[in-house]
FINULO-623644 format. One record per residue (C-alpha): residue number from 1; residue in three letters; y, x, z. Coordinates in nm, 2 decimals, decimal comma, padded with zeros to 4 digits, always signed. Layout:
> pos  code  y  x  z
> NUM  ALA  Y  X  Z
...
This chain:
> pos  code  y  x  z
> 1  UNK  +00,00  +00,00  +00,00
> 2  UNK  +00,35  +00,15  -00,10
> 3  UNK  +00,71  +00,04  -00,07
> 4  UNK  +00,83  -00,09  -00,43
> 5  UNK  +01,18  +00,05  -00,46
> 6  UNK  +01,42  -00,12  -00,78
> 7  UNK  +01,70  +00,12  -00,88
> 8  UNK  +01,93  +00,30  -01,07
> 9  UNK  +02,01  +00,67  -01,08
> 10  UNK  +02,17  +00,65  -00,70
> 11  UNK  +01,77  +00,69  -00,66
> 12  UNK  +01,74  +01,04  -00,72
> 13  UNK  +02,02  +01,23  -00,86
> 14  UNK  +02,22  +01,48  -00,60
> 15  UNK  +02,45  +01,69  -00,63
> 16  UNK  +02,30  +01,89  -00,86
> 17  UNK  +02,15  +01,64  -01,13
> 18  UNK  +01,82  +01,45  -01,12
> 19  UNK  +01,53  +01,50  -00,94
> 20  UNK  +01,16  +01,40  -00,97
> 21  UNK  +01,05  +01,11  -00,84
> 22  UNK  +00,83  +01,29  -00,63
> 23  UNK  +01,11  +01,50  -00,48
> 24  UNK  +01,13  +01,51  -00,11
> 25  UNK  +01,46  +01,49  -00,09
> 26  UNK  +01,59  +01,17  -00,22
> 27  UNK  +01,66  +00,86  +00,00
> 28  UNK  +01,33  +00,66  -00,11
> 29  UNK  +01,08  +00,95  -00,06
> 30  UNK  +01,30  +01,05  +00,31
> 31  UNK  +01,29  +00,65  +00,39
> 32  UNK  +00,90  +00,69  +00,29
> 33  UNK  +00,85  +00,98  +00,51
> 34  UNK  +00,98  +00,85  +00,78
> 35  UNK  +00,76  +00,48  +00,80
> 36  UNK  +00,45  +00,63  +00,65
> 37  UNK  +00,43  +00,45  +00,40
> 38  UNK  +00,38  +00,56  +00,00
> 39  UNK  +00,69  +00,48  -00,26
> 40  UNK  +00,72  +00,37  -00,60
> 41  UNK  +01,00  +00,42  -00,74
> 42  UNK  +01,12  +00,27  -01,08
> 43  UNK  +01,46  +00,37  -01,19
> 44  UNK  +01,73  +00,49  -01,48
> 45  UNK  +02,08  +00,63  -01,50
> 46  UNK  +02,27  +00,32  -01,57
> 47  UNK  +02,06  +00,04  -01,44
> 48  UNK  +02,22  -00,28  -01,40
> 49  UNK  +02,07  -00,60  -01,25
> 50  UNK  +02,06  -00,72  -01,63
> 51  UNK  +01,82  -00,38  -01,64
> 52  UNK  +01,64  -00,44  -01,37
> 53  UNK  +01,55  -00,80  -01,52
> 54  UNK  +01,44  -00,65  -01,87
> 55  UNK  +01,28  -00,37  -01,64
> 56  UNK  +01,03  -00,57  -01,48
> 57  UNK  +00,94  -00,81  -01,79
> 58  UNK  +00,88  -00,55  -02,00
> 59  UNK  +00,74  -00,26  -01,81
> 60  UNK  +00,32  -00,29  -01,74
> 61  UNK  +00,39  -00,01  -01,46
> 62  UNK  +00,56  -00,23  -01,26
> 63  UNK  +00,30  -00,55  -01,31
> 64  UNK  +00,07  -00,28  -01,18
> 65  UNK  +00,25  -00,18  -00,84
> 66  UNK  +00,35  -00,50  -00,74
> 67  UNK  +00,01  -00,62  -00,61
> 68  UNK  +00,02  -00,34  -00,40
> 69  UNK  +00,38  -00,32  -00,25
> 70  UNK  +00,40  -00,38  +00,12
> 71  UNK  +00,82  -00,41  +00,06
> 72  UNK  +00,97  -00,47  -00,25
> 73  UNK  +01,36  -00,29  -00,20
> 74  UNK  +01,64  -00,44  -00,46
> 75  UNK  +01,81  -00,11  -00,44
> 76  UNK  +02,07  -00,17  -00,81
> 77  UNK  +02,38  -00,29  -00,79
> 78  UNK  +02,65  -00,09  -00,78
> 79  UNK  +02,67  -00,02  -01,17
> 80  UNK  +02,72  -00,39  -01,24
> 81  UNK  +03,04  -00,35  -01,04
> 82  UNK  +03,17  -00,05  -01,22
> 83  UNK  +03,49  -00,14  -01,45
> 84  UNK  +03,36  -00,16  -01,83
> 85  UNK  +03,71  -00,22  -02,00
> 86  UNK  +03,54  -00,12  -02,36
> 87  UNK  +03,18  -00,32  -02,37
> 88  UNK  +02,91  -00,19  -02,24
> 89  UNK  +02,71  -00,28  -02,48
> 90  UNK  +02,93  -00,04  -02,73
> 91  UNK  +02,87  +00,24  -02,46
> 92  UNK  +02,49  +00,18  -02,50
> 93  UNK  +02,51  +00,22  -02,84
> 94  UNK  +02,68  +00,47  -02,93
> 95  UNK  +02,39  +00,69  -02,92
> 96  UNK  +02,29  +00,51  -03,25
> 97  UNK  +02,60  +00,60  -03,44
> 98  UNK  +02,55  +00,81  -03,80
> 99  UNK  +02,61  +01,10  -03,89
> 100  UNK  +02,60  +01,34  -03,53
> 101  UNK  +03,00  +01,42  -03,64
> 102  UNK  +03,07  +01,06  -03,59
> 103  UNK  +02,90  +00,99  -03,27
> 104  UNK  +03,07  +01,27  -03,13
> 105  UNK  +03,42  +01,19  -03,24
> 106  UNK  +03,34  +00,77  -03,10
> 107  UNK  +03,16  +00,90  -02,77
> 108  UNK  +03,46  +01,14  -02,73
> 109  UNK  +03,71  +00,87  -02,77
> 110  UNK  +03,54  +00,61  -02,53
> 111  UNK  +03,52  +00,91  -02,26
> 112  UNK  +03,96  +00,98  -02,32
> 113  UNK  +03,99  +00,55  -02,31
> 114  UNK  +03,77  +00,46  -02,07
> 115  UNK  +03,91  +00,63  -01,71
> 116  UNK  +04,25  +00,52  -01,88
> 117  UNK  +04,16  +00,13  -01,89
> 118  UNK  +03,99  +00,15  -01,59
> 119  UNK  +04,24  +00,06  -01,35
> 120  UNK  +04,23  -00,24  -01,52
> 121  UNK  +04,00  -00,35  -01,33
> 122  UNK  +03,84  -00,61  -01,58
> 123  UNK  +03,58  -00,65  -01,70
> 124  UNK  +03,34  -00,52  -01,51
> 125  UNK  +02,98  -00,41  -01,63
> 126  UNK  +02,88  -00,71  -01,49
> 127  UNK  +03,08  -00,99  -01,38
> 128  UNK  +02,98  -01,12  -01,01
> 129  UNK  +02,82  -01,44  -01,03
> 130  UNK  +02,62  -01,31  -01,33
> 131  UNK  +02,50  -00,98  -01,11
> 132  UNK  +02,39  -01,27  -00,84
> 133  UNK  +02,24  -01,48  -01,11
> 134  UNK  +01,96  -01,18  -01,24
> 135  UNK  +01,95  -01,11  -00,89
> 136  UNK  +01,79  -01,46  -00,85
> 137  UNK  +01,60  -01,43  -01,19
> 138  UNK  +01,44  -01,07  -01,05
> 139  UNK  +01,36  -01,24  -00,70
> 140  UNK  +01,17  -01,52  -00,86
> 141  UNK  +00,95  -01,38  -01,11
> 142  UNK  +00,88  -01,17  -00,81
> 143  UNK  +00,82  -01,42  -00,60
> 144  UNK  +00,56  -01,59  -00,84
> 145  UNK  +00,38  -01,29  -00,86
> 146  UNK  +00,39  -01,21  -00,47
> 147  UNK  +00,52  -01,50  -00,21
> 148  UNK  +00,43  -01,29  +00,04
> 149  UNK  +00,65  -00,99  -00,07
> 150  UNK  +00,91  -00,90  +00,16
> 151  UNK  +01,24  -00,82  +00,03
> 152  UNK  +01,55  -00,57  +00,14
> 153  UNK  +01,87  -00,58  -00,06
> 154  UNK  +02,05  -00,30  -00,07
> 155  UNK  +02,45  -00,34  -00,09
> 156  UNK  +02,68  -00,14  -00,35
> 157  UNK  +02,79  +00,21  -00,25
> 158  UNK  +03,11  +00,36  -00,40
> 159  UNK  +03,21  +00,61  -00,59
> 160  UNK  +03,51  +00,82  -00,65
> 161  UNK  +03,47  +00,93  -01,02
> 162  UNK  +03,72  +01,10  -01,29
> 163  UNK  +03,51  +00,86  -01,57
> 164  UNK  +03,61  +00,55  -01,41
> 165  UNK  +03,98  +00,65  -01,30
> 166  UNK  +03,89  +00,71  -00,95
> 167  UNK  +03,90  +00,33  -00,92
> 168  UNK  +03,61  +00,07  -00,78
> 169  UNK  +03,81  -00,29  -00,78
> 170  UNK  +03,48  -00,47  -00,87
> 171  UNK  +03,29  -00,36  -00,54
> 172  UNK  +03,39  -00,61  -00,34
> 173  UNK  +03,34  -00,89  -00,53
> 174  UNK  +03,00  -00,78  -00,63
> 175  UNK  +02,92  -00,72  -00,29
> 176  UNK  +03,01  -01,03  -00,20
> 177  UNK  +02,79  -01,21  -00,41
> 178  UNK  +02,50  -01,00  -00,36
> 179  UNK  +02,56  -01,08  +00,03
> 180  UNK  +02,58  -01,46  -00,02
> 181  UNK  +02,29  -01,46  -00,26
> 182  UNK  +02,10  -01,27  -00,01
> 183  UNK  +02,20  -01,48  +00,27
> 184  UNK  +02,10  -01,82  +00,14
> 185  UNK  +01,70  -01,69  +00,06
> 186  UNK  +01,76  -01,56  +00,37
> 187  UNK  +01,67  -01,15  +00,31
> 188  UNK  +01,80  -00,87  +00,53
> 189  UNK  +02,06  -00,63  +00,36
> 190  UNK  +02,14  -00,25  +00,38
> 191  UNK  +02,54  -00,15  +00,36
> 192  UNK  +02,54  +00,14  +00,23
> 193  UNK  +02,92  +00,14  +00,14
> 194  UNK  +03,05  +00,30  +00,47
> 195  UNK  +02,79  +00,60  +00,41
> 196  UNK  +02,93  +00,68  +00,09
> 197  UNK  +03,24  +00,65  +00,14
> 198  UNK  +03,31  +00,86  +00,42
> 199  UNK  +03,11  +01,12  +00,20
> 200  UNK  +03,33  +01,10  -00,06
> 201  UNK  +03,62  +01,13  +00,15
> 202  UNK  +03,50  +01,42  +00,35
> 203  UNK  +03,61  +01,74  +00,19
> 204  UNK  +03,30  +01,92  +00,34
> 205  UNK  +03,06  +01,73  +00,19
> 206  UNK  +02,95  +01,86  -00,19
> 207  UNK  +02,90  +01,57  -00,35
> 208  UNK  +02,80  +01,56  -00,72
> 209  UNK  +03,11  +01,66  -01,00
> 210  UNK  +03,08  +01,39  -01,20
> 211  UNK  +03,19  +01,16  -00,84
> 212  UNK  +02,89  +00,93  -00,89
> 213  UNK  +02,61  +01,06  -00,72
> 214  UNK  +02,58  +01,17  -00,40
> 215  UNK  +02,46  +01,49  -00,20
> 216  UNK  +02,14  +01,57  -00,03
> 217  UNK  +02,26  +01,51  +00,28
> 218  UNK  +02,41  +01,18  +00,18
> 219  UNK  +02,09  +01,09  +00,06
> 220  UNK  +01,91  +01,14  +00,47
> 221  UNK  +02,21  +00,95  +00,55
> 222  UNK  +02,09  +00,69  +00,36
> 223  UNK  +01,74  +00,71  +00,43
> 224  UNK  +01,85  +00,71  +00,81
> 225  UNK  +02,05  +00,33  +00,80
> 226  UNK  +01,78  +00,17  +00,57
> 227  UNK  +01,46  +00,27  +00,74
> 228  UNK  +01,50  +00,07  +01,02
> 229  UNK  +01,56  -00,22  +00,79
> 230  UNK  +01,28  -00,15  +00,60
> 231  UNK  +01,07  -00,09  +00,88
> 232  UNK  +01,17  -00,42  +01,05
> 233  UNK  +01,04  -00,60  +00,74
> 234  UNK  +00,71  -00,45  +00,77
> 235  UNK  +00,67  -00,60  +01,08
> 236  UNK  +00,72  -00,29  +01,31
């Protein structure tokens, strides 16, 4: 039996770049340590919830490690909140773009426009209700498959990144409606906002460049306030 962890790249980048999924050092594999308990971890840089939702409809890996999760941990999120003034789904494709000159000329232009826009504030990657709404989608099909499955939510982080103007107006309101959704099935959540923040205000603390992802010792910081959440919902 295993905790099931749902992410995005928070899951195992540090300071320094990704990490294995095996890597002892990352939040899921500390919070693992710590209870006992085996993880699987599915997660990609830039997962939204809408991600998540193709994720677990499409991937067999994840039909496999259901049966066996003791926890399922919603642990995505934050990137739905992120401000998106150019469409993200122009972003996602821009790898596609023909010839290499071109993509590099349109993938350098997004990167001078986007931190410009940001402060805008609007739109987000995701708006609010329709982060809750896949949130809902992902706990159901879930749900079908498992009603026995407990489930932790994870609340957004934030981030103090040069890409999206240093700005995060969206958290809040994404937070928010993660919090009610969780609320009303009635699931215990995990703030992980005043972690990361006070790390990305500390001076001390090496955090990664691009102002995103956070440092190893953020990461035991993390493990340390959502173990006892986690261990609560295994029933010990």
């Amino acid at each position: 039996m295993s905790i099931l962890i749902l992410g995005d790249s928070l899951s195992f980048y540090d300071e320094t770049g990704g990490l294995a999924a095996d890597d002892e050092r990352i939040w899921p594999n500390l919070v693992g340590a710590e209870l006992g308990r085996d993880v699987e971890l599915f997660a990609r840089i830039g997962w939204t919830s809408r991600d998540i939702w193709w994720a677990i409809t499409q991937d067999p890996r994840i039909w496999a490690a259901v049966p066996h999760a003791e926890v399922l941990v919603l642990a995505f999120g934050g990137m739905d909140s992120l401000p998106s003034p150019l469409p993200t789904a122009f972003r996602e494709q821009i790898r596609y773009v023909r010839p290499a000159k071109l993509r590099e000329a349109v993938r350098g232009a997004y990167g001078w426009l986007q931190p410009r826009l940001s402060p805008l504030g609007w739109p987000m990657a995701l708006p609010a209700r329709e982060t809750a709404r896949y949130f809902e989608k992902i706990r159901g099909a879930l749900a079908h498959l498992r009603p026995d499955l407990p489930i932790v939510v994870c609340l957004p982080s934030t981030h103090d990144s040069p890409y999206y103007g240093n700005v995060h107006p969206g958290r809040i309101a994404t937070t928010v409606a993660i919090a009610e959704w969780a609320a009303e099935q009635g699931l215990p959540t995990i703030d992980w906002y005043p972690v990361t923040a006070e790390a990305f205000a500390d001076p001390d603390i090496v955090m990664n460049p691009d102002g995103i992802h956070w440092s190893v010792p953020t990461h035991r910081r993390i493990a340390d306030v959502s173990a006892p959440v986690l261990r609560a919902a295994l029933g010990g």
